[in-house]
N, C-alpha and C positions, 0 to 999 in steps of 0.2 A: 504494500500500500504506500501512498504518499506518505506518511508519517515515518516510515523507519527510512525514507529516502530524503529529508533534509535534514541538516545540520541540528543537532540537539545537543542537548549540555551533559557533559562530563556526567552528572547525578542523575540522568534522568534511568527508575528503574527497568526493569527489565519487564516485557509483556506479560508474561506468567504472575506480576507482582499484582497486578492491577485487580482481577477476578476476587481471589481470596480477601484482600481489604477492603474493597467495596461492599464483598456481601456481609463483611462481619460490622462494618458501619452502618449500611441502613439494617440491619440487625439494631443495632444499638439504640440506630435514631426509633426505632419503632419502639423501644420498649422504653424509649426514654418519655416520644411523644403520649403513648397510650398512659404512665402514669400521670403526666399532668393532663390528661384530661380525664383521666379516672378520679383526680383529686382534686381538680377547679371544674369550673362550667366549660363544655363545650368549647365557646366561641369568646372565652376572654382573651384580652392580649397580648398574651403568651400564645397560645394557639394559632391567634391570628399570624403574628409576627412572625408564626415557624410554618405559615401556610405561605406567608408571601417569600421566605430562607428557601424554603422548599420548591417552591414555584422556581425562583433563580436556580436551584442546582439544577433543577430539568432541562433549563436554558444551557449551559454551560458544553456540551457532548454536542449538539448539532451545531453551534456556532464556533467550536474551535474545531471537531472533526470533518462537519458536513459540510461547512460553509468555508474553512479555516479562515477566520475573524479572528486571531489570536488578541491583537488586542482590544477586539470586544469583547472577548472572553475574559482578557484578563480585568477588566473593566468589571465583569460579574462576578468574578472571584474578589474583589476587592468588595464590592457590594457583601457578598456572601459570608465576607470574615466581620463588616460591619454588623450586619443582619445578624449574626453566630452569637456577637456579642452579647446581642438584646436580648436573644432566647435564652442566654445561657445565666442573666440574670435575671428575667423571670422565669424561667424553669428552677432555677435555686433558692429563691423565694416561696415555689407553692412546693417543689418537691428536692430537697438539694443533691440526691440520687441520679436524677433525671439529669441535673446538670452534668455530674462527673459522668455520668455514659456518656455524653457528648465530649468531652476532652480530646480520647484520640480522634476522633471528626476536627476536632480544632486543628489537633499538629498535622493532621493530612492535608488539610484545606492549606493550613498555612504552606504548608511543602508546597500544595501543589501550586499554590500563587504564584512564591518563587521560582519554580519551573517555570510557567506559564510567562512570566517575564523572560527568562532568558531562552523562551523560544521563540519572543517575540525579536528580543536584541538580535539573538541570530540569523531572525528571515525578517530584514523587515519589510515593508509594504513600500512599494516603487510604482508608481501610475496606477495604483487599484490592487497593483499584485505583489504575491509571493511566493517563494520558491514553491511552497507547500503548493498553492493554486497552479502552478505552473506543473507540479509531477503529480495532481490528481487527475488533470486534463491530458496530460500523457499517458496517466495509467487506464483514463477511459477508451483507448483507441482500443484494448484486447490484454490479455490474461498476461501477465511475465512482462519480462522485460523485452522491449521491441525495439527498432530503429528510431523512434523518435525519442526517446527515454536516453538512448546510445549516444544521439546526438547531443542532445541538451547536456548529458555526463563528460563529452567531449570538451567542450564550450566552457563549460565549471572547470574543468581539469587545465585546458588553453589559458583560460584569464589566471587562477591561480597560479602558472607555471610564471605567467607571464609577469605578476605581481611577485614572486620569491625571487625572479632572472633580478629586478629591477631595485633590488634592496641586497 
């Protein structure tokens, strides 16, 4: 895919990392969210505020993968550690449990901020585009790596040689 074919940062982990952390976070968030609203009303706001937290992390996956808006996304990630904060003091005010399940969701979000930053530094956006949009649009022509993907790797390897020649 486009993603393991632009430039990413030294920490960024490894695919297989992604699956297991996710499911044991909204694990977490669920069991965090159903106690404060097992122990507040419904729709006070707390609830609310972790429907609007929640509503942004849904955003997040098709505007850096599907769209790669890296930094609109990261634009949502910033939004999302704002958001984090609110719930994570009202969540610790009706139930203080509820908060700390949400903790590793804090250090993940935060991590993946920072990621999200320095995928933005690495590819940035030039007339509308970036590397990312430039090798999804490659990868849509058929399956693997083809002549136009070769070419454009060509071209990146050319200017590179040509910027190392010149230093």
């Amino acid at each position: 895919s486009w993603y393991k074919r632009i430039p990413l940062p030294s920490f960024t982990p490894p695919n297989w990392v992604f699956a297991p952390v996710w499911t044991t976070l909204y694990g977490l968030m669920g069991v965090a969210v159903s106690r404060v609203v097992r122990a507040g009303t419904p729709m006070d706001n707390a609830v609310k505020l972790w429907t609007v937290h929640y509503g942004l992390n849904l955003l997040w996956a098709p505007l850096f993968f599907g769209l790669q808006r890296f930094k609109t996304a990261l634009g949502i990630n910033i939004m999302l550690l704002a958001t984090l904060a609110g719930v994570l003091k009202q969540f610790y005010l009706i139930d203080p449990l509820s908060a700390y399940l949400l903790a590793p969701y804090l250090l993940w979000l935060s991590y993946a901020t920072v990621l999200n930053w320095a995928v933005c530094r690495l590819n940035p956006t030039v007339n509308g585009n970036n590397k990312a949009k430039i090798q999804a649009g490659l990868c849509a022509f058929g399956d693997g790596y083809n002549d136009a993907m070769f070419q454009y790797d060509l071209k990146q390897l050319q200017i590179a040689a040509a910027s190392y020649a010149d230093t």
